[in-house]
C-alpha positions in Angstrom: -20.9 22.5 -14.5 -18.1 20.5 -16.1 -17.1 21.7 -19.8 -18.0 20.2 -22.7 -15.7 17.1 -23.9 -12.8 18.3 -26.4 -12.0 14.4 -27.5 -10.2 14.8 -31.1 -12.3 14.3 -33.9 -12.4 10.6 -34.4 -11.5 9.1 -31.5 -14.9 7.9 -30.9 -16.8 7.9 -34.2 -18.2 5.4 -35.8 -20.0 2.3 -34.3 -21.5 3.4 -30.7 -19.9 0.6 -29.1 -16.8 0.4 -30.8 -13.2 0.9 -29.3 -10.6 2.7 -30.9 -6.9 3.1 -30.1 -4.9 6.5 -30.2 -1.5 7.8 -28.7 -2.2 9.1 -25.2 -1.0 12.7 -26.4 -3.6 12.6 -29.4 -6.7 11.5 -26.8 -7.8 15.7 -26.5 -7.2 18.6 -28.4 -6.2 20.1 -25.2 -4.7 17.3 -23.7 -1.6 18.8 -21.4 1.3 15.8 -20.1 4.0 17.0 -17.8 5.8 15.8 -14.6 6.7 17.7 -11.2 8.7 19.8 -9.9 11.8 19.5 -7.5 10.6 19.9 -4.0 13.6 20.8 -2.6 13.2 24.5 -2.4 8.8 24.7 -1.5 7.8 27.1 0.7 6.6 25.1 3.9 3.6 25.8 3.8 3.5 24.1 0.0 1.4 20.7 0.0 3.4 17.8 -1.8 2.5 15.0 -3.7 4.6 12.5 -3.9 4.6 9.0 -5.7 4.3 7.3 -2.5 1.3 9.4 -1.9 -0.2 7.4 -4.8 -1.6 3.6 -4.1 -5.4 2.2 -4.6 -6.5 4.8 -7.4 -6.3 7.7 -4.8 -4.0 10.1 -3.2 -3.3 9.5 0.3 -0.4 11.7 2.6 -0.2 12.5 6.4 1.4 15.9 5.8 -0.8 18.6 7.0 -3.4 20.3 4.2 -2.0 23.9 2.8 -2.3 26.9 4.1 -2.8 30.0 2.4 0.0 31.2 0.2 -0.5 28.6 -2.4 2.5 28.8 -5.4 1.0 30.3 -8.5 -2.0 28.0 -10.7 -0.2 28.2 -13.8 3.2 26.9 -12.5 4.2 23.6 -14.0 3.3 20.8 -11.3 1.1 22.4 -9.0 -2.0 20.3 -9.6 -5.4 20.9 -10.6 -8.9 19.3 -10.0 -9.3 16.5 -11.7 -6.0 16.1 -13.0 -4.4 12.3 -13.3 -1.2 11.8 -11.2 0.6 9.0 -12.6 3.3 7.6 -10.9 6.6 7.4 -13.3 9.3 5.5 -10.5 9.4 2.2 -9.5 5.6 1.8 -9.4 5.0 3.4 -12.8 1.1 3.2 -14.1 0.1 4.0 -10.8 -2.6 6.4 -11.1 -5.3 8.8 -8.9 -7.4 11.6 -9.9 -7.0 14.8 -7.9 -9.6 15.9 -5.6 -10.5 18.9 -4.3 -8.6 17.9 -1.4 -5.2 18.3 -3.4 -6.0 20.9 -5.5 -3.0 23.5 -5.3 -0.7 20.9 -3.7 3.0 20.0 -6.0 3.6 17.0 -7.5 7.2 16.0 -7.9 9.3 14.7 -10.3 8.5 11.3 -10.1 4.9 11.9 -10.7 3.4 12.4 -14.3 0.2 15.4 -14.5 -2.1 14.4 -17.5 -4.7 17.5 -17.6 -7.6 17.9 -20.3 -10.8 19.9 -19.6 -12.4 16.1 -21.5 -13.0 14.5 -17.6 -14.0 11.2 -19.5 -10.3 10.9 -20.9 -8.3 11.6 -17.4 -11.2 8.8 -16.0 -10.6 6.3 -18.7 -7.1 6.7 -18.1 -7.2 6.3 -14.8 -8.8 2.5 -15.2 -6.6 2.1 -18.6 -3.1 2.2 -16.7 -4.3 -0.3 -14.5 -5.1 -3.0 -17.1 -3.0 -5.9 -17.8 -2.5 -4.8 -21.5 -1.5 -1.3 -20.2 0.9 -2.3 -17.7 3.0 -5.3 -20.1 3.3 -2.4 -22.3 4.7 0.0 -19.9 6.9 -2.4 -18.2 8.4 -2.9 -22.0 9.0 0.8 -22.2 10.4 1.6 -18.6 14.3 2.5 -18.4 16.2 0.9 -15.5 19.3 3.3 -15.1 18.7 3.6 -11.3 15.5 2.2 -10.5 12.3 1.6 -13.0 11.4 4.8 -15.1 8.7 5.6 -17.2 9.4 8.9 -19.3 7.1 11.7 -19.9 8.3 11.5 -23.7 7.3 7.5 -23.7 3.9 8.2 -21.4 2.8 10.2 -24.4 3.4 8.4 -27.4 1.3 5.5 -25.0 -1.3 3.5 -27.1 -4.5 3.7 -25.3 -8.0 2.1 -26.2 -10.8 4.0 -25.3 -14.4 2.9 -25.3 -17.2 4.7 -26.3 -18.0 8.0 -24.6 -21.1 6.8 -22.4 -19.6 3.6 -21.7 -16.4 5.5 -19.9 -18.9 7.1 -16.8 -20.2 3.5 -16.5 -17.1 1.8 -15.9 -15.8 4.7 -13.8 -18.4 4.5 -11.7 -18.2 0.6 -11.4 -14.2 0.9 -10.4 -15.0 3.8 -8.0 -17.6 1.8 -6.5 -15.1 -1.2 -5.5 -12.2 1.0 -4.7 -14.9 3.4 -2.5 -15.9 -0.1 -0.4 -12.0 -1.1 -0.3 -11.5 2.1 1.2 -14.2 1.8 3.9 -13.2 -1.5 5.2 -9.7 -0.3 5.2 -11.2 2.6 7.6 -12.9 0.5 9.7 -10.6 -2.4 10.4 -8.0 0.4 11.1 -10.6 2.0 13.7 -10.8 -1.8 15.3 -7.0 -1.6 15.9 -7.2 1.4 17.2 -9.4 0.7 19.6 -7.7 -2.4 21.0 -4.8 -0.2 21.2 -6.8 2.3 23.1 -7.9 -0.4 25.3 -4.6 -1.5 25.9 -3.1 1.6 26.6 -5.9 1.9 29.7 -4.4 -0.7 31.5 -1.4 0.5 31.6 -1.8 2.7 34.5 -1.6 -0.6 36.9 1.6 -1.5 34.7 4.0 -0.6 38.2 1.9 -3.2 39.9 2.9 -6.0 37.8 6.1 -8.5 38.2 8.7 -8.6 35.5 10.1 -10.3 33.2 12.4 -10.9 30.5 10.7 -11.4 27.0 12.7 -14.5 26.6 11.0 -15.7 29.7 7.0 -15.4 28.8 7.6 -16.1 24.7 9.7 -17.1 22.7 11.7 -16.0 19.5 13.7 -16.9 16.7 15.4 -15.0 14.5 15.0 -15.0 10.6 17.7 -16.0 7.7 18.5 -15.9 4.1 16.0 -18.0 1.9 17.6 -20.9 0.8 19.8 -20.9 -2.7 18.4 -24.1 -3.8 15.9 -27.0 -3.0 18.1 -29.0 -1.3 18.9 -26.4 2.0 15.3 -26.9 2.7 11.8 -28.5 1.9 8.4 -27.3 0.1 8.1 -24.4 -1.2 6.8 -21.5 1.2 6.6 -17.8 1.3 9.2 -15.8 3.2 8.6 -12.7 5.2 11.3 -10.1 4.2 11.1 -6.8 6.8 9.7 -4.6 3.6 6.6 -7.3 3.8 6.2 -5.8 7.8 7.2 -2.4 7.6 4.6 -1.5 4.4 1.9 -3.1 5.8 -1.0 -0.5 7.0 -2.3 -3.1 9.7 -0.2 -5.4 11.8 -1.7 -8.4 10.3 0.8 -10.6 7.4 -1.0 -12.6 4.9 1.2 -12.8 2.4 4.9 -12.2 1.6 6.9 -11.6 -1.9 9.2 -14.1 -2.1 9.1 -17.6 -1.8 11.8 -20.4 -1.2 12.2 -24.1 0.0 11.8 -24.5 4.0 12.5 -27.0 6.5 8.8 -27.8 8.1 10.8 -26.4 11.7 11.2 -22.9 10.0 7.4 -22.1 9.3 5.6 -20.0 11.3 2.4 -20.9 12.4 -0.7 -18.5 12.0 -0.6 -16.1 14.9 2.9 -16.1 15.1 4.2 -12.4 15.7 6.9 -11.1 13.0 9.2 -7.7 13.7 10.9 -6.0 11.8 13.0 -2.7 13.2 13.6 0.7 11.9 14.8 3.4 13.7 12.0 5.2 14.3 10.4 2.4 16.4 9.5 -1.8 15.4 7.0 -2.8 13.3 5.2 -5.5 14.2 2.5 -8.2 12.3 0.6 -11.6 13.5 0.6 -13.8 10.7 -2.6 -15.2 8.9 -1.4 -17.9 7.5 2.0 -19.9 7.5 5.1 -18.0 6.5 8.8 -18.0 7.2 11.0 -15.3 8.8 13.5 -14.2 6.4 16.7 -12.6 7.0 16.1 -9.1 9.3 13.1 -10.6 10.8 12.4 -11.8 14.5 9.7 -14.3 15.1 7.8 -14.2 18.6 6.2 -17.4 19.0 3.5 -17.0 21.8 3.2 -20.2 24.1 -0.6 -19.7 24.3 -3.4 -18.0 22.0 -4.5 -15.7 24.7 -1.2 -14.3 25.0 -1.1 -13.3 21.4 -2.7 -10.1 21.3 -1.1 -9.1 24.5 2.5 -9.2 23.1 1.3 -7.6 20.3 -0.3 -4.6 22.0 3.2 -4.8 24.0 5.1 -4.8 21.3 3.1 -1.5 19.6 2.6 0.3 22.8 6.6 0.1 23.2 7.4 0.5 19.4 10.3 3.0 19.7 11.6 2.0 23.1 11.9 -1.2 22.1 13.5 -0.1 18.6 16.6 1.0 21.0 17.7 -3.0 21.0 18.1 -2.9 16.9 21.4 -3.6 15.9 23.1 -3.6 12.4 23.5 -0.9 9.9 21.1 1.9 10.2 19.8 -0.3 13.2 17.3 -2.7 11.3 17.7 -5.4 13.1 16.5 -7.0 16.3 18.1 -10.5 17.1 16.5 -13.2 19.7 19.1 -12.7 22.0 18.7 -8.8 22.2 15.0 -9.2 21.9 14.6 -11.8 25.0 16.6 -10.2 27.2 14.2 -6.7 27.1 12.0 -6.3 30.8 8.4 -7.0 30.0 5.5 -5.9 32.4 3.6 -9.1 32.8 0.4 -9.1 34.2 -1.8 -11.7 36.1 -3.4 -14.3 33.7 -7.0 -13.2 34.5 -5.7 -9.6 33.3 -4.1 -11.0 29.9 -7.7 -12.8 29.7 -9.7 -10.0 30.3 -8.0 -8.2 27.6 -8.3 -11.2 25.1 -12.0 -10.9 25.3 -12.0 -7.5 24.6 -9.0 -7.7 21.9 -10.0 -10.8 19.8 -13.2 -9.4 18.9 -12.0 -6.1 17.4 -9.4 -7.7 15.6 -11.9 -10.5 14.3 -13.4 -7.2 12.6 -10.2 -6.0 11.0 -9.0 -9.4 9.1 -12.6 -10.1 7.7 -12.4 -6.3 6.2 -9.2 -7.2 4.7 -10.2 -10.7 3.5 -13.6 -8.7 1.9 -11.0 -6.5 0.1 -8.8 -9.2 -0.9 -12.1 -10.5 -2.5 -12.9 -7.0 -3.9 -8.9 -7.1 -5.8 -9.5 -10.3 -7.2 -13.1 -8.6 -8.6 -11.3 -5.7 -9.4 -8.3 -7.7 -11.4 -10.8 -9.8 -13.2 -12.6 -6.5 -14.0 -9.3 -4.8 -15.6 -8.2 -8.0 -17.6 -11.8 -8.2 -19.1 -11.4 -4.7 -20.5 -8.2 -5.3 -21.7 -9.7 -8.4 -23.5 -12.8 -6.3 -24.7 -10.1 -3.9 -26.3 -8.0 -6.6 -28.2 -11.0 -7.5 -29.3 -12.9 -4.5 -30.6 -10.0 -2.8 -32.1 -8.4 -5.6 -34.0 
């Protein structure tokens, strides 16, 4: 059994379907707003939340769950259930409420802890730092020393609107509904790739038995530059593929890139093209879904037929950190077409790349309509958020 909301007196009085506006820190009686601690000195054993761990209204790590020995309840940042993470760095507003799941873990300094025993505030908070009205007035109000900061001190003093009480469990609901479906396609396109990697991997065990090659001799590649300074370097306008648009993406698909610049129609990348991008830890690689051009740190592998595309990019995953090993540059980030087309590819018979095509194009059919139903689901989502920004102007004058 949950407690009994603590809301302040007045915060929602009046007209059942009006809105009103408060400072965050005056939404609950009990209301408690606080950041993390420095996780320099944890115990290992100590699960950590970090602001990177925040993205899509939940929290999301690969470190390993706790283990017994948690650091005390009452220590300022170790988190509680249903608390509201808020991220405060670079991508301030960003918000998740804590599971079960992460219940005892630390939240660093870079992430905000709102905590009331009122669930309907941390809730409607949660959906309120998303809104278009929320995040204008946060990006007015974030210092730039180093990087974008949002304070603790300015988080508080926060104008929110906040529905009425049994409006906020209906729009909750609604929100976690979309993100819930998000999440599931997400799932299951990553399962598809995973699978085509498995199958990929199984033929591998003839790899000694096949000829080889030079990449520069079954593909080709072209390495990436600077966008242009001005119109006349280059033609329309087009996106550009920076290696941050490769290495954050959670499937090796690219639809769209951050920056855009004039191009010359040679420098566009046709759909399917392959882009890489190099870290040290092993190359990323994405096929592109629509038509994009390789910025600077980028290598472009142009595949000289369709049914070759999914092979190369199997390749290129199944030999991520080998591969990495031909990154130049500082911190070795980049891969050049020279480097890149003289690496030794195992290259199979062309009923073998075939075979594989039948079996790959299918499962990554799968994957991209999942992300073009979620890419649907953020434009309902965004329309969703800009209405209740709206609907607050409105009812609170």
């Amino acid at each position: 059994m949950r407690d009994e909301p603590t809301t302040r007196q007045g915060c929602h009085s009046g007209h059942p379907e009006a809105w009103t506006t408060a400072r965050l820190e005056d939404l609950a009686e009990d209301l408690y707003v606080t950041y993390g601690i420095n996780d320099r000195d944890l115990p290992d054993h100590q699960g950590v939340v970090r602001a990177g761990d925040i993205h899509d209204g939940r929290v999301s790590t690969d470190q390993p769950g706790c283990e017994n020995g948690f650091m005390p309840r009452g220590t300022r940042g170790i988190l509680q259930r249903d608390d509201l993470v808020v991220v405060l760095v670079r991508r301030a507003g960003h918000a998740a409420l804590v599971t079960e799941e992460h219940e005892g873990w630390a939240a660093t300094r870079s992430v905000g802890i709102i905590r009331s025993k009122d669930w309907h505030i941390t809730r409607w908070l949660r959906i309120w730092l998303s809104t278009p009205r929320a995040q204008a007035w946060i990006q007015q109000h974030v210092s730039a020393h180093v990087e974008p900061t949002l304070s603790i001190d300015a988080l508080r003093k926060m104008p929110v609107a906040v529905p009425p009480l049994e409006r906020i469990q209906t729009l909750h609901q609604l929100v976690t509904l979309i993100e819930d479906k998000k999440s599931l396609n997400l799932s299951i396109a990553a399962d598809a790739v995973a699978l085509a990697d498995a199958h990929y991997a199984t033929w591998q065990r003839h790899r000694t038995a096949w000829p080889t090659y030079a990449f520069g001799q079954v593909t080709r590649a072209s390495t990436g530059r600077a966008v242009p300074s001005s119109a006349a370097e280059g033609g329309p306008d087009c996106s550009w593929a920076a290696p941050s648009d490769i290495l954050k993406a959670r499937l090796p698909y690219l639809d769209s890139a951050d920056r855009r610049g004039p191009a010359a129609p040679g420098d566009v990348c046709e759909p399917g093209t392959i882009l890489i991008a190099a870290r040290p830890d092993g190359l990323r690689a994405a096929v592109t879904l629509r038509p994009v051009v390789a910025g600077r740190g980028v290598l472009a592998v142009h595949p000289d037929e369709p049914e070759n595309g999914w092979w190369l990019l199997h390749e290129l995953r199944y030999r991520s950190l080998e591969l990495s090993g031909a990154a130049q540059g500082r911190q070795a980030r980049e891969i050049t077409k020279r480097a890149f087309s003289r690496l030794d590819t195992a290259w199979p018979t062309d009923d073998v790349r075939q075979e594989f095509h039948r079996v790959a194009q299918p499962l990554h059919r799968v994957a991209q309509q999942r992300l073009a139903e979620n890419a649907s689901l953020d434009e309902t989502l965004s329309a969703l958020l800009s209405t209740f920004s709206s609907e607050a102007e409105r009812l609170t004058g």
